[in-house]
PAZAPA-4460 file (N, C-alpha, C; in steps of 0.05 Angstrom, whole numbers, plus 32768, in hexadecimal, padded with zeros to 4 digits):
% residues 241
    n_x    n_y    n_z   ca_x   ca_y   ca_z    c_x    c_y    c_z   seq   type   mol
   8043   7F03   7F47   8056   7EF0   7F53   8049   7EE1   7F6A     1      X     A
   804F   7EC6   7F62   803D   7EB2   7F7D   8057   7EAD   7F99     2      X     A
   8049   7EBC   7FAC   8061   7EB5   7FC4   8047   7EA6   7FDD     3      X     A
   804E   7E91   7FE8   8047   7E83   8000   8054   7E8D   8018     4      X     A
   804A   7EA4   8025   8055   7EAE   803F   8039   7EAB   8059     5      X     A
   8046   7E9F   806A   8036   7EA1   807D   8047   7EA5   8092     6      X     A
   803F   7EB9   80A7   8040   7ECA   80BF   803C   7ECE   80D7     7      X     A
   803C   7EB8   80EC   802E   7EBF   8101   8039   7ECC   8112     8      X     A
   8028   7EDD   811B   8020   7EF7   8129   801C   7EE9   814A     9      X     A
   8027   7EFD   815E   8025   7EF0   8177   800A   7EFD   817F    10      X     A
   7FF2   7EEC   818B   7FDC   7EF2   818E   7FC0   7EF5   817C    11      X     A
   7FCD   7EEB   8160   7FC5   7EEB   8143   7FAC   7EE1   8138    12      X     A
   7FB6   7EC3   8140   7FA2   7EAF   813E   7FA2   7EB0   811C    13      X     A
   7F95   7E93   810C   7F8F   7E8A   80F3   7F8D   7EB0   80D8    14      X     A
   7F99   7EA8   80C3   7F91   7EB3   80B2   7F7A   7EAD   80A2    15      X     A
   7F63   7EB9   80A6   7F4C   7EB1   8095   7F4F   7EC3   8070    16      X     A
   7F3D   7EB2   8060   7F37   7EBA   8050   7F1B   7EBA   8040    17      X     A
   7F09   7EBE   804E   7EEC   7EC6   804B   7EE2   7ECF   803D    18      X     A
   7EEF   7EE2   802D   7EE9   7EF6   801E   7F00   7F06   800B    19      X     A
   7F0B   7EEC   7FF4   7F23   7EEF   7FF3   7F19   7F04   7FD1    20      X     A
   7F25   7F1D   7FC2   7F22   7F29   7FAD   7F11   7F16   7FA1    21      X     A
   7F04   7F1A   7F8A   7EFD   7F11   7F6E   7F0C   7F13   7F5A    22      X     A
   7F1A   7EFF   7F54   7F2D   7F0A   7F38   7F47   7F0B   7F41    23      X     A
   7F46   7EF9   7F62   7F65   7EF4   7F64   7F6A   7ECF   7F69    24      X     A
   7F75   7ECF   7F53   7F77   7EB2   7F47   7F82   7EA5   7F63    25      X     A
   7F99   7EAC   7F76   7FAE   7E9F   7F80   7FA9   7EAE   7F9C    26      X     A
   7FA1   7E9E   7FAA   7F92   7EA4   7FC9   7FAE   7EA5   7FD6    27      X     A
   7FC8   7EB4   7FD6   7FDC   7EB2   7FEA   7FDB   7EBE   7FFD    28      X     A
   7FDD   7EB2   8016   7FDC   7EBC   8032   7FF3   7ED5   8038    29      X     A
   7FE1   7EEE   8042   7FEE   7EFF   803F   7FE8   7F01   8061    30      X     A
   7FFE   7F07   8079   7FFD   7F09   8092   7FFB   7F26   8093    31      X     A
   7FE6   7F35   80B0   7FD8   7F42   80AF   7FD7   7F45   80C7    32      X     A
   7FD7   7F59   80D6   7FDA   7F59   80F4   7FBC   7F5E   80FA    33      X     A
   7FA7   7F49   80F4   7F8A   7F3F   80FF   7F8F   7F24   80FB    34      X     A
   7F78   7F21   8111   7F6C   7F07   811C   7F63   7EFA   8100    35      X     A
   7F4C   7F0D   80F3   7F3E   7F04   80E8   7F45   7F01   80C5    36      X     A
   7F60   7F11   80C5   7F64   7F06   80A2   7F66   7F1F   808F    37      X     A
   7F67   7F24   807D   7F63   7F38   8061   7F46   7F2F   805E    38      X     A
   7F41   7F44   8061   7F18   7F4F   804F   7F1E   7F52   8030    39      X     A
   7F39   7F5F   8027   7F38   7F5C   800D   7F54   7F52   8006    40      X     A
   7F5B   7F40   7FF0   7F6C   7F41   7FE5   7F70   7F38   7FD9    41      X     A
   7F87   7F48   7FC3   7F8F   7F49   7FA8   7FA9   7F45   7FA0    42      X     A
   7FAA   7F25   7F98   7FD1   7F1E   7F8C   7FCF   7F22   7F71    43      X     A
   7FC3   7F2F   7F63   7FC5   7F39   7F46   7FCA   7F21   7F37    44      X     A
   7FC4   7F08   7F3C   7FCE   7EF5   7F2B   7FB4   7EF2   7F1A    45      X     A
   7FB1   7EFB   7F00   7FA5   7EFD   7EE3   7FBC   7F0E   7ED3    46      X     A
   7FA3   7EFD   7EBA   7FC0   7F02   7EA6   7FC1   7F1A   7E9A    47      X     A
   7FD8   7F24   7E9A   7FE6   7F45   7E86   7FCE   7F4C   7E75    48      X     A
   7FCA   7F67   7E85   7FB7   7F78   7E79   7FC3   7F9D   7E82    49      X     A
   7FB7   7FAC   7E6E   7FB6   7FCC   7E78   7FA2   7FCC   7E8F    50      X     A
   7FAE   7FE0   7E99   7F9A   7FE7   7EB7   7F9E   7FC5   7ED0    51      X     A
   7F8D   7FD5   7EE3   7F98   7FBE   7EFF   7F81   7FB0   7EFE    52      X     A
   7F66   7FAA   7EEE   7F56   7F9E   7EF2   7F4E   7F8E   7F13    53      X     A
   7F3A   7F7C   7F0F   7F26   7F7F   7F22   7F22   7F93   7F3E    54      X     A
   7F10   7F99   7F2E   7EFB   7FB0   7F34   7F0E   7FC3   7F43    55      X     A
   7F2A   7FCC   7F42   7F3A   7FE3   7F45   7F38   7FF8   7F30    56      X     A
   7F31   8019   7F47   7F2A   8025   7F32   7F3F   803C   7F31    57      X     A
   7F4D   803D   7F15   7F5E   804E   7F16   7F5C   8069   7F0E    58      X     A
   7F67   8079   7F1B   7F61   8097   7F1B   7F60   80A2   7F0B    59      X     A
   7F86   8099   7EFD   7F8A   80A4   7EE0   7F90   808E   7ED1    60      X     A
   7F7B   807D   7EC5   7F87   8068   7EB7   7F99   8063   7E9F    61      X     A
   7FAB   804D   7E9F   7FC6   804E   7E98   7FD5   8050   7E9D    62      X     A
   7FD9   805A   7EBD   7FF3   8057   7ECE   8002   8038   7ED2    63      X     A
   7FEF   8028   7ED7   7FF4   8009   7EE4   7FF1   7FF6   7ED1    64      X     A
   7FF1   7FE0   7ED9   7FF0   7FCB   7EC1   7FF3   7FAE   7ED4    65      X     A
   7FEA   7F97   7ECA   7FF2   7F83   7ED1   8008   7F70   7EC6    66      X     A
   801B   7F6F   7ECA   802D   7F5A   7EB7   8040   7F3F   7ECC    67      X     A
   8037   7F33   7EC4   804C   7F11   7ED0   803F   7F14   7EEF    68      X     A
   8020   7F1F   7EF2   8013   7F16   7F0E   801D   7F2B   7F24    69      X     A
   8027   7F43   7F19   8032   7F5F   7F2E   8026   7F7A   7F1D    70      X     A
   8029   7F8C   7F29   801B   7FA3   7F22   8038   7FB9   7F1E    71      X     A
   8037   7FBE   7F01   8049   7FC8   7EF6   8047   7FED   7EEC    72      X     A
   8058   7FF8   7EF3   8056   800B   7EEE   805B   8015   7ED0    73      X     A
   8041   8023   7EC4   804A   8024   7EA2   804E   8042   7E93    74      X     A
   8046   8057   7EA7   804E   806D   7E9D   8055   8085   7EB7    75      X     A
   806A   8095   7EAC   8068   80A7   7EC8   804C   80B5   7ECE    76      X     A
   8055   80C0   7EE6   8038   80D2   7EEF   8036   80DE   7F10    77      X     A
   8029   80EC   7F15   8026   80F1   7F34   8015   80E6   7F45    78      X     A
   801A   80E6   7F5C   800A   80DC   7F7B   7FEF   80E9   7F78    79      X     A
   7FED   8100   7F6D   7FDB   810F   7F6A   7FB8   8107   7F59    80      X     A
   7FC8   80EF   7F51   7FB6   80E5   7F35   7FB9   80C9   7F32    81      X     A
   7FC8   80C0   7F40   7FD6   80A1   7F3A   7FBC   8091   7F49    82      X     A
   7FB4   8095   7F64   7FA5   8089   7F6B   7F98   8074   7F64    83      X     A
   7F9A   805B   7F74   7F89   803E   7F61   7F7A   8037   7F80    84      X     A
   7F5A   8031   7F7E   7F51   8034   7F8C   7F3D   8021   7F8D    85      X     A
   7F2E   8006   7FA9   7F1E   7FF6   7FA6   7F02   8011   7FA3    86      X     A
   7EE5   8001   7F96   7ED1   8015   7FA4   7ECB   8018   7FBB    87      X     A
   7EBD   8034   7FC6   7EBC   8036   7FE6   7EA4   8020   7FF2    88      X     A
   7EAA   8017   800D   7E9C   8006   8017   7E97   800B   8032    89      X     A
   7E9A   8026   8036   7E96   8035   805C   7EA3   8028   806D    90      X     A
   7EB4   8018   8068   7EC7   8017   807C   7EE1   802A   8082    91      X     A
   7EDD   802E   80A3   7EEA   803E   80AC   7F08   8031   80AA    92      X     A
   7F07   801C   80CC   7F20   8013   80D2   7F23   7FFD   80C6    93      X     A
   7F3A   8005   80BD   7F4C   7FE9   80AA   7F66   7FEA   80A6    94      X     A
   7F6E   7FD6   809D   7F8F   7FD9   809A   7F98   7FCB   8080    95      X     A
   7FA5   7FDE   806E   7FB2   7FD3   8058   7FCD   7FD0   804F    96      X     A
   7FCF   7FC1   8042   7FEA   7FB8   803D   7FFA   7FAD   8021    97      X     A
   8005   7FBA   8013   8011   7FAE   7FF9   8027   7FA6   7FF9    98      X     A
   8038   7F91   7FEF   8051   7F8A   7FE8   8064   7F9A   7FCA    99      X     A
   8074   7FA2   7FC8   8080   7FA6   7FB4   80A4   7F97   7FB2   100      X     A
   80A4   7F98   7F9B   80C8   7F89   7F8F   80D5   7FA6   7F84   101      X     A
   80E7   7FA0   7F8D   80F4   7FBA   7F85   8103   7FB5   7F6E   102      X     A
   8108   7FBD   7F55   8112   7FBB   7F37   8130   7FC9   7F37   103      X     A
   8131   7FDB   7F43   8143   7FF6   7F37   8144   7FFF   7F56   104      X     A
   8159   800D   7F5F   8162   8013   7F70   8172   8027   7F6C   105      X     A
   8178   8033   7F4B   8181   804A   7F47   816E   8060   7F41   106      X     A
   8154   8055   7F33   8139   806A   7F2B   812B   806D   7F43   107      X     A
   812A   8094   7F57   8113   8090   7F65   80F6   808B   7F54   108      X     A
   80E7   8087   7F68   80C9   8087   7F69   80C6   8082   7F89   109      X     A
   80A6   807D   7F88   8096   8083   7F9E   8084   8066   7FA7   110      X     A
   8088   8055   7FAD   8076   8041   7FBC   805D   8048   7FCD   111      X     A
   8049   804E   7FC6   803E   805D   7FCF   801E   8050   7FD9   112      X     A
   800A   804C   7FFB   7FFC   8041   8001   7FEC   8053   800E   113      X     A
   7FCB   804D   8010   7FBA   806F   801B   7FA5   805F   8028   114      X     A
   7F96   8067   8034   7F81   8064   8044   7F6E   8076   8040   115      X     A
   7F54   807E   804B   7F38   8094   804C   7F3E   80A7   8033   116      X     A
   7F48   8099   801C   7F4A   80B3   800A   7F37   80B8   7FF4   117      X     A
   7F36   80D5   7FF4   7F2B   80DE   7FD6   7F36   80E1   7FC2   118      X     A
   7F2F   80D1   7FAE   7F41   80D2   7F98   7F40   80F7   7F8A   119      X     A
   7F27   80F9   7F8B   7F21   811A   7F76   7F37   8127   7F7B   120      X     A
   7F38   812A   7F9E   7F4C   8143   7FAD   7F67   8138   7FAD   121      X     A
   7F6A   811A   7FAA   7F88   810B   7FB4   7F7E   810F   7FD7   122      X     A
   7F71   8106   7FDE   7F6C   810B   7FFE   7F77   80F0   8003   123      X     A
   7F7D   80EE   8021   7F8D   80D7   8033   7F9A   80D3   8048   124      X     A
   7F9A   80BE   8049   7FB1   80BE   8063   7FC8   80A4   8049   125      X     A
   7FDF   80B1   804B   7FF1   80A2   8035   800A   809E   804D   126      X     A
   8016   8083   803B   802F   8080   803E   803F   8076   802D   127      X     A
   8059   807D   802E   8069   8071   8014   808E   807A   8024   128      X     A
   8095   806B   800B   80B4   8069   8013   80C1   808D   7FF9   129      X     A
   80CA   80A0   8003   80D4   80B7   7FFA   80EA   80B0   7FE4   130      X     A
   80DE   80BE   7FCD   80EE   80B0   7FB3   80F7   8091   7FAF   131      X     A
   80EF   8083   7FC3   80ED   8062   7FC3   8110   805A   7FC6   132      X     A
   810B   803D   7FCB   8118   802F   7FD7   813E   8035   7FC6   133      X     A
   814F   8039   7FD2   816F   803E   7FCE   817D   8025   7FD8   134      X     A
   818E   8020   7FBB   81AA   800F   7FC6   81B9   8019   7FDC   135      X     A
   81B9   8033   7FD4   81D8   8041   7FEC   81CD   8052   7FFB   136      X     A
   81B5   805D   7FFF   81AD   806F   8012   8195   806C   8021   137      X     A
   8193   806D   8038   817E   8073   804F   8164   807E   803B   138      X     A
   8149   8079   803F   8133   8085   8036   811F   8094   8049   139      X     A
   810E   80A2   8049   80FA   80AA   805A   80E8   809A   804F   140      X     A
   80CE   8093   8068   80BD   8085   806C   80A6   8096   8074   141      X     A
   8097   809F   8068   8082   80B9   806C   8062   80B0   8076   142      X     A
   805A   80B7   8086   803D   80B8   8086   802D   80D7   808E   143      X     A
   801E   80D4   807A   801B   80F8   807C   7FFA   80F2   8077   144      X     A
   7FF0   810C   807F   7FCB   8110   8072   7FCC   8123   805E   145      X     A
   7FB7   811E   8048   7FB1   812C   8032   7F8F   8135   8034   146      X     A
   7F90   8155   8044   7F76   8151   8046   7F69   8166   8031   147      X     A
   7F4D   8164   8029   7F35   8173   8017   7F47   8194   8011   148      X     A
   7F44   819D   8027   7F48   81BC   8031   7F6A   81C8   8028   149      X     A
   7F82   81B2   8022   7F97   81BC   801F   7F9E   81AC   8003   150      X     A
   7FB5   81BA   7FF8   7FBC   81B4   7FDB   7FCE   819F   7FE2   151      X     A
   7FDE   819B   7FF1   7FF8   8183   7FFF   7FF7   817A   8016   152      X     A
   8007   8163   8013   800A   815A   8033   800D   8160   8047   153      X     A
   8001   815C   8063   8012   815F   807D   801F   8147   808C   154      X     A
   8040   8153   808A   8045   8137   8096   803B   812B   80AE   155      X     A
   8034   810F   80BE   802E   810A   80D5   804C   80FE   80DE   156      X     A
   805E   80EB   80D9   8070   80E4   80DE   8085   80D7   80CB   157      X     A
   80A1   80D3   80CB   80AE   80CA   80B8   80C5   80BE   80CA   158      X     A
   80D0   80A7   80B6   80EB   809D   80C6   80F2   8093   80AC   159      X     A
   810E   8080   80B2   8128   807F   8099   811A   805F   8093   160      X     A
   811E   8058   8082   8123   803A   8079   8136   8036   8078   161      X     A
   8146   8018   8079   8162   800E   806D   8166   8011   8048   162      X     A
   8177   8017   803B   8178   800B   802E   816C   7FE9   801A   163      X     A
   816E   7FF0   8000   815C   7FD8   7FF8   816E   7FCC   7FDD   164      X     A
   8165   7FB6   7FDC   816D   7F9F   7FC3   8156   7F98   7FA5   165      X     A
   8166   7F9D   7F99   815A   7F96   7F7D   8157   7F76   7F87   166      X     A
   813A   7F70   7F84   8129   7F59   7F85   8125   7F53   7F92   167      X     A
   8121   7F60   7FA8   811C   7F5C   7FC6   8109   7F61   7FC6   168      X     A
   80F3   7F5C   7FDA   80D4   7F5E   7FE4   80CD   7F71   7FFB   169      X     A
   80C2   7F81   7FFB   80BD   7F90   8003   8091   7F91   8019   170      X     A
   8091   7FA8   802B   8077   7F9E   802A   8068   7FC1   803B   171      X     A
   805D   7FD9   803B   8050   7FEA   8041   803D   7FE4   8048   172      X     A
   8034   7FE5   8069   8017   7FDD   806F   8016   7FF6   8087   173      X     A
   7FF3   7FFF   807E   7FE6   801A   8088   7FD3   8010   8097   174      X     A
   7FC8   801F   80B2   7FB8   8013   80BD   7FA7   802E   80C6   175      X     A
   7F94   8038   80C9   7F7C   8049   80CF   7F6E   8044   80E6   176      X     A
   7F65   8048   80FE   7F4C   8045   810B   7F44   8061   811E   177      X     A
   7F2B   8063   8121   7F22   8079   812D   7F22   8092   8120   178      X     A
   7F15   80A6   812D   7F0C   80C0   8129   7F14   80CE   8145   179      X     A
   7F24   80EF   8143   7F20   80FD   8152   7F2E   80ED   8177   180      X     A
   7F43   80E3   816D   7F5F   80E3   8159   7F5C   80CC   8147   181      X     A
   7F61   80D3   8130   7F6B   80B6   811F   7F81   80AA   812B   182      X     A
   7F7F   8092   812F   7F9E   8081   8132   7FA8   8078   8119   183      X     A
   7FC0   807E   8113   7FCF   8074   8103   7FE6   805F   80FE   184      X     A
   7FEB   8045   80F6   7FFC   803D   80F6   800D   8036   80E1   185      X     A
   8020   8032   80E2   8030   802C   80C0   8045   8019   80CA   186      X     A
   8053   8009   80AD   8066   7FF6   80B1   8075   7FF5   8095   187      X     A
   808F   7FF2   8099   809C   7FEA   8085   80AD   7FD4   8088   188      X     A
   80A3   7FBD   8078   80B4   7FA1   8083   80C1   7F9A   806B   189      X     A
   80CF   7F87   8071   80DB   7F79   805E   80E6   7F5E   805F   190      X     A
   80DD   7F4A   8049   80DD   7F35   8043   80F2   7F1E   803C   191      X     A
   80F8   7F0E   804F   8112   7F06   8057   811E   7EE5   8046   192      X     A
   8101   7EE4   8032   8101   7EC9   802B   80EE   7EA8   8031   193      X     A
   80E3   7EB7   804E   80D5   7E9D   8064   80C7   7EB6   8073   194      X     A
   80CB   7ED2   8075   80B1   7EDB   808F   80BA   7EF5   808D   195      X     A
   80AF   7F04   8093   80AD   7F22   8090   80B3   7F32   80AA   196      X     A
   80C8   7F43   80AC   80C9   7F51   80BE   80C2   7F6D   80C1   197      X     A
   80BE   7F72   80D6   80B1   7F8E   80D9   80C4   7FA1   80E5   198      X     A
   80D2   7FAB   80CF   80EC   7FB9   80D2   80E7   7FD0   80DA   199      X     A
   80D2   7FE5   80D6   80CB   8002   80DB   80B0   8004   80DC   200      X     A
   80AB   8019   80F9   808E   8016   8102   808D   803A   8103   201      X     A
   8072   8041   80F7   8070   8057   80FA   8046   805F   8103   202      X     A
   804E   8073   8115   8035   8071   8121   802F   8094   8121   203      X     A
   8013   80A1   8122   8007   80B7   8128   7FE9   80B6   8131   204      X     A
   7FE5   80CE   8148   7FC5   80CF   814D   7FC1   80ED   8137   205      X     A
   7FA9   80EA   812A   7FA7   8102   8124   7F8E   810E   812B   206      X     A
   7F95   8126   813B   7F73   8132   8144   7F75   814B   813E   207      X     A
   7F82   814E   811F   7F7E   8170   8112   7F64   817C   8107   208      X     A
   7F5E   818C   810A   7F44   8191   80F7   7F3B   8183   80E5   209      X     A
   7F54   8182   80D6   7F5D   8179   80B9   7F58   8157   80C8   210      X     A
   7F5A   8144   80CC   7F5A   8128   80D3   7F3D   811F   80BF   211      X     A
   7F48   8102   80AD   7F3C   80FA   80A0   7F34   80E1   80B2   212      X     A
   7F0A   80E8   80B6   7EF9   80DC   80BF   7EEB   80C9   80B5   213      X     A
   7EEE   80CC   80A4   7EDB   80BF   808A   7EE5   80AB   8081   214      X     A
   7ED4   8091   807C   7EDE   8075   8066   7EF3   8083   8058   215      X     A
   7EE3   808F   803D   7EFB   8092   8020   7EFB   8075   8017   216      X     A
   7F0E   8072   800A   7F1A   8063   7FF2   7F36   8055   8003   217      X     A
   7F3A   8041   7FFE   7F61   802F   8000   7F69   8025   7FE5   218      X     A
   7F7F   8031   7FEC   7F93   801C   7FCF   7FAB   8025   7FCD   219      X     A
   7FB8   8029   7FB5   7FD7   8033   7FB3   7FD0   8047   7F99   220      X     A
   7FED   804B   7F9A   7FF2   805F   7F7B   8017   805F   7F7E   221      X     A
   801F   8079   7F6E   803B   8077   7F72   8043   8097   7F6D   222      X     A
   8053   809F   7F6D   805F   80BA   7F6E   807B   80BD   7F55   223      X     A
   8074   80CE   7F40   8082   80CC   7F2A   8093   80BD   7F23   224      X     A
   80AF   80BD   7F21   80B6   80A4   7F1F   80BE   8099   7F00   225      X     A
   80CD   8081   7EF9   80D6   807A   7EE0   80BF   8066   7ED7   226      X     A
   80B4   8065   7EB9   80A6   8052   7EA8   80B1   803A   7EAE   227      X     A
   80A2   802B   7EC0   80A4   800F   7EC4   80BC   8004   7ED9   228      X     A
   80B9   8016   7EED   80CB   800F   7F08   80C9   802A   7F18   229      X     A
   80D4   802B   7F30   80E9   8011   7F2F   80E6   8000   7F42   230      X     A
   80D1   7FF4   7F42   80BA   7FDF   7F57   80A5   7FCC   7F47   231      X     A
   809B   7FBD   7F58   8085   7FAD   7F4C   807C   7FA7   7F62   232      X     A
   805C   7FB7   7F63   8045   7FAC   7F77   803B   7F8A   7F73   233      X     A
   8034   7F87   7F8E   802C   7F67   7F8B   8012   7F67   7FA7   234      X     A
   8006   7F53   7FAB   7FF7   7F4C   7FC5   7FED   7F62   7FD0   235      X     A
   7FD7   7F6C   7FC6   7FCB   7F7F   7FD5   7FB7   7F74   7FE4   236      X     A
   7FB7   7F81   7FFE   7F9B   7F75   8015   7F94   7F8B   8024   237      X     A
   7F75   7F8E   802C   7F6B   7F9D   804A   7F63   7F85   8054   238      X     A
   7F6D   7F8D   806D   7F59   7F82   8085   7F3C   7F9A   8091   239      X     A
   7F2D   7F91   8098   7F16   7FA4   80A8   7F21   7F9C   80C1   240      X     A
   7F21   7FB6   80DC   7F29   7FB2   80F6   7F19   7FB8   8104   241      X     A
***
């Protein structure tokens, strides 16, 4: 889906695009809390195919799909395995961010965005909306670490979302920097038609043993959930910070 949103940010300055994906037809300005712009990004606009193509590598392929220029969900599955991931490029600090449409508001699933992760272990720093977005009820908004050494998450922090609308726009952006404490930041906004607000801010330092130091991998995945909802990914970007 082609949306024209632009954003300015107080202290922001120009959105560059320097270094916009390969294989993303439709350069739409995606606002980004840097100076300097998205280092990568991806509006999925090519045409309907299996798998998320350019050069996204999926963990368990067959989960995703591309259809009508959004990234569709095509079979159930877990967080565990879902993983869709650029190749690693040693970058530490960065900040990513995906848009999703919400389909269904009666089927949970998991909206789900990661940072420094290993796909083998499911390692990360993740965030996502808890059984995903509700017509009638409050959601949790999670950001937790998934590290080498443990089989599950530890949470770092959580808070509620509002309520959500079938065909509404949606937007999850993760942000990483440092070692020994990691800073963490997270956001859950939402899209008003003309500009994006930044409705829920969630933040952690992490200086556990356990604290993921390392590049890793960025991208999304999703958490079980119904065949083909009840969302549709769109506009994926990192910035480098």
């Amino acid at each position: 889906m082609r949306w024209l949103v632009i954003l300015a940010f107080a202290g922001c300055g120009r959105l560059g695009f320097d270094d916009i994906a390969a294989g993303a037809s439709d350069a739409t300005p995606i606002a980004v809390d840097s100076a300097s712009g998205p280092s990568f990004l991806d509006t999925f606009d090519r045409p309907d195919q299996a798998g998320v193509g350019n050069n996204w590598v999926e963990h368990d392929p067959g989960v995703f799909s591309i259809a009508n220029h959004e990234v569709h969900r095509v079979v159930q599955g877990d967080w565990t395995t879902n993983m869709v991931s650029q190749p690693p490029d040693g970058t530490l600090d960065l900040e990513i961010a995906m848009e999703f449409v919400v389909t269904d508001t009666a089927t949970p699933d998991w909206p789900q965005i990661f940072v420094r992760g290993i796909p083998a272990n499911f390692d990360g720093y993740y965030l996502w909306v808890d059984t995903g977005p509700s017509a009638t009820d409050l959601r949790p908004l999670d950001l937790a670490r998934k590290p080498d050494d443990q089989s599950w998450w530890t949470p770092l922090a959580t808070t509620m979302v509002p309520t959500a609308t079938v065909g509404s726009r949606y937007r999850l952006r993760l942000r990483a920097t440092g070692a020994h404490p990691v800073h963490l930041q997270a956001w859950y906004e939402i899209f008003d038609g003309s500009a994006w607000s930044s409705s829920i801010t969630l933040t952690a330092d992490d200086n556990d043993p356990d604290a993921l130091v390392d590049p890793g991998v960025w991208g999304f995945d999703g958490h079980t959930g119904s065949t083909g909802g009840p969302y549709v990914y769109d506009n994926f970007s990192m910035t480098k910070l």
